[in-house]
C-alpha angles and dihedrals in degrees: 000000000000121000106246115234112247122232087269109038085057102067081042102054092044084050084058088045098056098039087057097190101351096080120125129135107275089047092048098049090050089048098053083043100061106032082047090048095225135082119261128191131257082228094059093037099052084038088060100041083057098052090039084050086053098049084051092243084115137047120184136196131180131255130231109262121267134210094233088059098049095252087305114134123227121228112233124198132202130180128263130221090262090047089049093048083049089065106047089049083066108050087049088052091048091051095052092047092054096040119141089358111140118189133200115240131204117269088027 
């Protein structure tokens, strides 16, 4: 059986997955922060891509390095077919949770 996302690996898988290349610490942490609406911390979020790498929902590779960073390399992630697959177990969740709901909205 597949391991379920937490509350938190979730917005953080799905950041990986719309960044599509382009996923290390400092990006993803700016993607979960603004589609959650708050701010989250570097700490949580490389803590995370940790736990999500050693599910195998996550692969990583470093970067060249780059001037900016003062010849430091950053480390990128993309999703793995498990992770993929991970992804895809939640939103269906997540439809059948929600399922035949219907919600007032305001100005309704």
């Amino acid at each position: 059986m597949m391991d379920e996302l937490g509350k938190f690996e979730l917005p953080v898988l799905a950041a990986v997955a719309r960044l599509r290349g382009k996923a290390y610490g400092v990006s993803v942490m700016e993607e979960v922060s603004k589609r959650g609406g708050r701010e989250v911390s570097y700490g949580a979020v490389h803590v995370t891509l940790d736990r999500l790498m050693k599910k195998g929902f996550l692969t990583s590779k470093m970067g060249e390095p780059t001037p900016e960073r003062g010849g430091r390399r950053k480390r990128y992630y993309e999703l793995t077919g498990e992770g993929e697959k991970a992804l895809a177990a939640s939103w269906s969740q997540f439809r059948t949770n929600f399922a035949g709901l219907k919600f007032k909205t305001a100005g309704a």
